[in-house]
C-alpha positions as CSV (number, residue, x, y, z in Angstrom):
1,X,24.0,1.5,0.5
2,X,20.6,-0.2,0.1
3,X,18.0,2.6,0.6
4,X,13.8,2.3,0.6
5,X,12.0,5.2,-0.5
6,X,8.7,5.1,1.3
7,X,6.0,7.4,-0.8
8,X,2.5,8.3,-1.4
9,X,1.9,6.3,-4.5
10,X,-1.5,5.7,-6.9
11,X,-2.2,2.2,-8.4
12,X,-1.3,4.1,-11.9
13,X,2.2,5.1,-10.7
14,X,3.2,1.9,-9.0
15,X,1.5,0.1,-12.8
16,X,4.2,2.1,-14.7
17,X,7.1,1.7,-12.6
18,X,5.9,-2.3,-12.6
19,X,5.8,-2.2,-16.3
20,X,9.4,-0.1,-16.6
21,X,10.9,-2.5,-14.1
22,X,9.5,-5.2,-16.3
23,X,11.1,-3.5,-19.5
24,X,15.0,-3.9,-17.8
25,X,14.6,-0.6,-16.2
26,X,15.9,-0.5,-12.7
27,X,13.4,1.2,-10.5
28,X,14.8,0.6,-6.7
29,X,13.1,-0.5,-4.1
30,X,9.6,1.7,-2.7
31,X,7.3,1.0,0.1
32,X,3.6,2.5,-1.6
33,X,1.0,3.6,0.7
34,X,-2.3,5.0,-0.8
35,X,-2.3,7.8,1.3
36,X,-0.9,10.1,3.7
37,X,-3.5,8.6,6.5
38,X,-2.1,5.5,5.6
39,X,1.7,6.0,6.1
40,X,1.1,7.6,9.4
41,X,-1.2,4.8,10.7
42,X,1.1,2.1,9.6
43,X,4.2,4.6,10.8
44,X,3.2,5.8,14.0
45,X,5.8,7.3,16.2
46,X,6.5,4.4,18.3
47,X,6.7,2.3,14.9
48,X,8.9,5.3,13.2
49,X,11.6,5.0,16.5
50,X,11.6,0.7,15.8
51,X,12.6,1.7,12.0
52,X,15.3,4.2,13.1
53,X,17.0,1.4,15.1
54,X,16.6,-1.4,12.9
55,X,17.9,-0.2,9.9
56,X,21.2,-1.4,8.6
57,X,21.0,-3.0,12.4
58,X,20.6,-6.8,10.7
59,X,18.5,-9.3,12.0
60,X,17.4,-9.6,15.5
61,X,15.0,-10.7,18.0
62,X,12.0,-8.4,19.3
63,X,13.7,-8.6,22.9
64,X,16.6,-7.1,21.4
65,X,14.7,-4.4,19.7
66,X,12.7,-3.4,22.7
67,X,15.9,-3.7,24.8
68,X,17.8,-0.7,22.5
69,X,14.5,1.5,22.4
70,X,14.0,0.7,26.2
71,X,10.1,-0.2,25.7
72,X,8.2,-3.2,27.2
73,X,8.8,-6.3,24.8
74,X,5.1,-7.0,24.8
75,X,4.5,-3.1,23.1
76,X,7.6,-3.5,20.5
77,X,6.2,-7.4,19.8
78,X,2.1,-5.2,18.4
79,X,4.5,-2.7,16.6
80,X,6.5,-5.7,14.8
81,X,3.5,-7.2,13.8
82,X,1.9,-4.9,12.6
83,X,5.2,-3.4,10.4
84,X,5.7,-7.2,9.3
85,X,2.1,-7.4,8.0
86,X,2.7,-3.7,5.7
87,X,6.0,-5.5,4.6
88,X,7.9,-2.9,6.7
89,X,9.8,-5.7,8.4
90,X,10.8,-9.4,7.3
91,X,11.3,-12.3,9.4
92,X,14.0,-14.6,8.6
93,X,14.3,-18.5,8.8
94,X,15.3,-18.6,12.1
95,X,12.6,-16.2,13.3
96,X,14.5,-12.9,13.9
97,X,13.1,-9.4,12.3
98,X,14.9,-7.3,10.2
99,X,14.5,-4.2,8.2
100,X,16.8,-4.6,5.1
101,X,17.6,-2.0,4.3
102,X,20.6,0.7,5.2
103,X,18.6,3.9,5.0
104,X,15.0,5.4,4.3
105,X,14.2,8.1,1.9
106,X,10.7,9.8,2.5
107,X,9.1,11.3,-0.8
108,X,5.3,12.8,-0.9
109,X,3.9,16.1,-2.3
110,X,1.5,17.9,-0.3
111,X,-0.4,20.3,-2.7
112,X,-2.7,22.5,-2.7
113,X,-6.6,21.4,-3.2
């Protein structure tokens, strides 16, 4: 199973995973976002519903997507732009979208200030 971990991430962290990565040390596959804000702008809950159905899905045209959440293809079409410009989503040669990956883990610490 190919899983992204989406987190809440500083520069310093993401730096040291780089480094071990670039040591040999596997380090799987993130999605960083700065901050909480950040992750739920990028990840509304229109967005968050387009993730749920694409993954492990495979490729596939925006038409398609809309069709299986049963939005207007015009709405899904802001959405998949927007995801492919945070990385979220890919675009392959032949122009479909796809979220690679078979599942999502969520990982961020709210503490205390």
């Amino acid at each position: 199973m190919h899983t992204v971990t989406l987190e809440i991430s500083s520069r310093e962290k993401i730096s040291q995973r780089f480094l071990r990565a670039f040591e040999g040390e596997s380090q799987g596959t993130f999605i960083s976002f700065e901050s909480p804000a950040l992750l739920f702008k990028v990840l509304s809950g229109k967005r968050w519903d387009l993730i749920k159905v694409m993954t492990g899905a495979g490729p596939m045209t925006i038409r398609e997507a809309a069709r299986r959440m049963k939005r207007d293809v015009k709405a899904v079409h802001g959405d998949v732009q927007a995801l492919l410009k945070a990385g979220m989503l890919q675009k392959t040669d032949n122009g479909l979208i796809v979220f690679p990956f078979d599942a999502v883990h969520v990982d961020f610490m709210l503490k205390a200030a």
